[in-house]
C-alpha positions as CSV (number, residue, x, y, z in Angstrom):
1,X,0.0,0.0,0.0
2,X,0.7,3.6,-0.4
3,X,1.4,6.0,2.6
4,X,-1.6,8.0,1.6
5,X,-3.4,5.2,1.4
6,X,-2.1,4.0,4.6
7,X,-3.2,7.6,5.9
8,X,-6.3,7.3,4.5
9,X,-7.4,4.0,5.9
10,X,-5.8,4.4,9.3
11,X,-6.6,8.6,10.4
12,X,-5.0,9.6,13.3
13,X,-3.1,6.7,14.4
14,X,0.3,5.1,15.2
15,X,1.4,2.2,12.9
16,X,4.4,-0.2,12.6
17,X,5.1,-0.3,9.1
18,X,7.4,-2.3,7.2
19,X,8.9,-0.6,3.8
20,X,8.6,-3.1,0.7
21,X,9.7,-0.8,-1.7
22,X,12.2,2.1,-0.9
23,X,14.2,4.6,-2.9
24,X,16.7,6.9,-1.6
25,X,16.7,10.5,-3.0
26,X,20.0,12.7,-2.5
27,X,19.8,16.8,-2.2
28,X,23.0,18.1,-1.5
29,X,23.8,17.1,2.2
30,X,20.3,15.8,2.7
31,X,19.6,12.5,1.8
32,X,16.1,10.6,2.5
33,X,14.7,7.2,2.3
34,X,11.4,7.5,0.9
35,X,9.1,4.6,1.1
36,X,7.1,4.1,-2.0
37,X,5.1,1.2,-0.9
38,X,4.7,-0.3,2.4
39,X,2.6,-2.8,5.1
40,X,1.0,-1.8,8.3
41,X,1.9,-4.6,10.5
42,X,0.2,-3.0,13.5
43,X,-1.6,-0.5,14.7
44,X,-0.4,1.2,18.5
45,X,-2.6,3.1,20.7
46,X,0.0,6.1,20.9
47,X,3.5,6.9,20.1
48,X,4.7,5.5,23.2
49,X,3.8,2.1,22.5
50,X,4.3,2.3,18.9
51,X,8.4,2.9,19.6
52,X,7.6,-0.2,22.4
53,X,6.6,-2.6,19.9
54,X,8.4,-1.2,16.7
55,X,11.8,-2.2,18.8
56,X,10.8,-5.8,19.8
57,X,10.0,-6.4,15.8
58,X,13.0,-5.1,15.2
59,X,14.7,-7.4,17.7
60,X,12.7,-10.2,16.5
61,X,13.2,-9.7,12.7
62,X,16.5,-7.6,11.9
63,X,16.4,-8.1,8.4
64,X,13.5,-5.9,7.8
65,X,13.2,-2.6,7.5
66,X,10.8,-1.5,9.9
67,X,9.7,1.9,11.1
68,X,7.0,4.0,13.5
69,X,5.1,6.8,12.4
70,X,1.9,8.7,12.9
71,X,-0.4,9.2,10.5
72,X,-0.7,12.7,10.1
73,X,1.9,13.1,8.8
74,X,1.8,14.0,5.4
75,X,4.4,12.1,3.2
76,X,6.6,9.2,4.4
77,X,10.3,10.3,4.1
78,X,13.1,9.5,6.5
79,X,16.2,10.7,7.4
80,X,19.2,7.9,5.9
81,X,22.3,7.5,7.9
């Protein structure tokens, strides 16, 4: 699914999503992941337990890019290390 979509189906919540397709856009120093389709794996009742529960998937899967986000905001672009 698409953030938007994503936004639209879930309003005003916290999700655990997991990216399935990413690309990474560079702007001189800036550089950003941005997740161009993705799956809600859950929905948290605030932001507190949304960073509880995004870092035991994270423990409990490694490989997968995970990440926690509310859903107003308005696009879905990360910060890249």
């Amino acid at each position: 699914m698409r953030w938007t979509d994503a936004c639209a189906a879930y309003p005003g919540q916290w999700l655990v999503v997991e990216a399935l397709e990413v690309h990474t856009e560079v702007h001189g120093d800036a550089c950003r992941r941005i997740l161009d389709r993705l799956e809600v794996i859950e929905l948290c009742a605030d932001g507190r337990a949304a960073m509880h529960r995004y870092r035991e998937l994270r423990r409990a899967m490694p490989g997968r890019e995970l990440c926690f986000i509310h859903t107003s905001y308005p696009a879905l672009e990360l910060e890249a290390a």
